[in-house]
C-alpha positions in Angstrom: 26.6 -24.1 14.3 27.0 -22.7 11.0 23.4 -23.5 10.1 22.4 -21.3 12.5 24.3 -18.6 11.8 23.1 -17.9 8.8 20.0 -18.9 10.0 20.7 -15.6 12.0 21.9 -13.7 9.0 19.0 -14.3 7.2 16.5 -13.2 9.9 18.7 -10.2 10.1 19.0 -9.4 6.7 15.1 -10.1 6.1 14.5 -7.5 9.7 16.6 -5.0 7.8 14.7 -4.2 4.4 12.8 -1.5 3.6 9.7 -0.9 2.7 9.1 -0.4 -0.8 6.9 2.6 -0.2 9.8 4.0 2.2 12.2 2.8 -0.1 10.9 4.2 -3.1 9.9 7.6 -1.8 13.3 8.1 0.5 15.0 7.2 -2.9 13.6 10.0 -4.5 14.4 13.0 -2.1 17.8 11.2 -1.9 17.9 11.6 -5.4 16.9 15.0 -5.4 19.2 16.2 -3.0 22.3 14.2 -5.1 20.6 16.5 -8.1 20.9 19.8 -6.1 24.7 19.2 -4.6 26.4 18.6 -8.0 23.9 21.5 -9.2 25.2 23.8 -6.4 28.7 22.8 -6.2 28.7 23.0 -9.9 27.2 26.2 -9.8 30.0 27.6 -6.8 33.2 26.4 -9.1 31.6 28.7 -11.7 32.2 26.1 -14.2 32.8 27.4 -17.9 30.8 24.9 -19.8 27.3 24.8 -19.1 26.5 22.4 -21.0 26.9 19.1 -19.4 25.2 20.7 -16.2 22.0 18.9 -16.8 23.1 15.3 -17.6 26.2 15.5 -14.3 22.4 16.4 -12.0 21.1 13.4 -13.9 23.8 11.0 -13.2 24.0 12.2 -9.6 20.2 11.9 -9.3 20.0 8.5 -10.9 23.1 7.8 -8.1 20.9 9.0 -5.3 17.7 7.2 -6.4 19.6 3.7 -6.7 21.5 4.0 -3.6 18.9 5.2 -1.3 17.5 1.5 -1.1 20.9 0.2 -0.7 22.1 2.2 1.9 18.9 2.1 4.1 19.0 -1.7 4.1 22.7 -1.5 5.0 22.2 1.0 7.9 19.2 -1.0 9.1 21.2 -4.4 8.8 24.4 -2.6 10.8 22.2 -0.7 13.8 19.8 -3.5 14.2 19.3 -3.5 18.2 21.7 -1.1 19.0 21.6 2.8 20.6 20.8 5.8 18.1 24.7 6.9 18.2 25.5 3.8 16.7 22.1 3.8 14.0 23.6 7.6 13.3 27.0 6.2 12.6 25.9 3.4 10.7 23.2 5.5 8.2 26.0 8.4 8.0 28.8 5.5 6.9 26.1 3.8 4.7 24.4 6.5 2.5 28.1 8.0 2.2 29.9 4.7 0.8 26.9 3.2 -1.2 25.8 6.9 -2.9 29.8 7.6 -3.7 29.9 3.7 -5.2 26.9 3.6 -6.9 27.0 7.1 -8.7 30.9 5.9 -9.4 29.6 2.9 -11.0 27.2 4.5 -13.0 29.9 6.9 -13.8 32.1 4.6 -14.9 29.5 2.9 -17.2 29.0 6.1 -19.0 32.4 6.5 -19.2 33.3 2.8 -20.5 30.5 3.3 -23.0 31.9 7.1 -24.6 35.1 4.6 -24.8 33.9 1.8 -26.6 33.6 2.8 -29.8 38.0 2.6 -29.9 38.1 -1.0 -28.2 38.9 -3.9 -29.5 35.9 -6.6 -30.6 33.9 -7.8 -27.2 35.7 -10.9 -25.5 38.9 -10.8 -26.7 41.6 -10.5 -24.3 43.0 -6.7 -25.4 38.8 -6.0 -25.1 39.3 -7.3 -21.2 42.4 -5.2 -20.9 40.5 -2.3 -22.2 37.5 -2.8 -20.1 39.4 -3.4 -16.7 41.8 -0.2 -17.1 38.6 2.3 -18.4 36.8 1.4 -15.6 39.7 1.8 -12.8 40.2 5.3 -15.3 36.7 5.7 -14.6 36.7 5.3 -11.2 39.9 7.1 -10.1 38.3 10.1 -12.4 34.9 10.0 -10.2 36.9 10.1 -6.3 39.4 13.2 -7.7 36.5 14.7 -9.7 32.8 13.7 -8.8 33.0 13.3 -4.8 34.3 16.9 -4.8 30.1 17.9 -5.9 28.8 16.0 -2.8 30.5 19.0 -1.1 28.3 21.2 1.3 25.1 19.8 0.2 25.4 16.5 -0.1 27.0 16.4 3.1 24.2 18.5 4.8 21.7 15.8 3.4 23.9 13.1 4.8 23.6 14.6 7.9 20.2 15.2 8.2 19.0 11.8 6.7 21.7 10.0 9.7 19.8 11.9 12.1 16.5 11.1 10.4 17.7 7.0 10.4 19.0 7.3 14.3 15.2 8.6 15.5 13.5 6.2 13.9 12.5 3.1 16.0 14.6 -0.1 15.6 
């Protein structure tokens, strides 16, 4: 029995990936629109330093592009064979939790490396202490902080690429 249920997995997972052209060129609007909600919600909270405007679009738009893959193979894997309400809710859960992880992560390697200049020598055990406690810093920064620039657009986008997932044919 177990063989064949990851025989099962497998056929599932391999029926859920995305084409590369699909994958490539979703990732790219994604990415786009990641870019454009920090830029606007940056933009609305009248921020005073200006500076750092262009490399938070970056980060968000590198987020976007490297998600958009993800997320498409996770909505696809979820809503495999099942009604377009349940594909909407599985695309609108996926982008949302794989673009807020992966722009977190990315986040938090940025972070860890501003940070590494004042840590101890690599492998020791304060280094692992170090490492462990920027990135939950890191991360805890990015959900108070970063989520907040997903807010409207980002969450206009997430709506209209759920609504894009749930018409397409599964």
């Amino acid at each position: 029995m177990p063989e064949a249920s990851r025989s099962g997995f497998g056929q599932r997972l391999k029926r859920s990936l995305p084409d590369p052209v699909e994958a490539f060129v979703g990732g790219a609007v994604w990415a786009a629109a990641m870019a454009a909600s920090a830029f606007v919600a940056i933009l609305m909270q009248e921020w005073e330093t200006s500076a750092k405007i262009q490399s938070i679009a970056v980060l968000f738009a590198l987020g976007g592009a490297l998600s958009f893959p993800l997320a498409l193979l996770a909505a696809r894997f979820l809503s495999l064979g099942r009604s377009g309400e349940a594909a909407f809710a599985a695309a609108f859960f996926s982008f949302a939790a794989v673009t807020v992880s992966v722009t977190g992560l990315i986040f938090a390697f940025d972070y860890r490396t501003y940070y590494s200049e004042w840590h101890a020598d690599a492998g020791s055990i304060t280094w692992v202490f170090q490492l462990v406690f920027t990135t939950l810093a890191a991360l805890y920064q990015f959900a108070v902080l970063g989520v907040r620039l997903l807010f409207p657009v980002g969450f206009i986008a997430l709506f209209a690429v759920s609504l894009w997932f749930a018409r397409m044919p599964r």
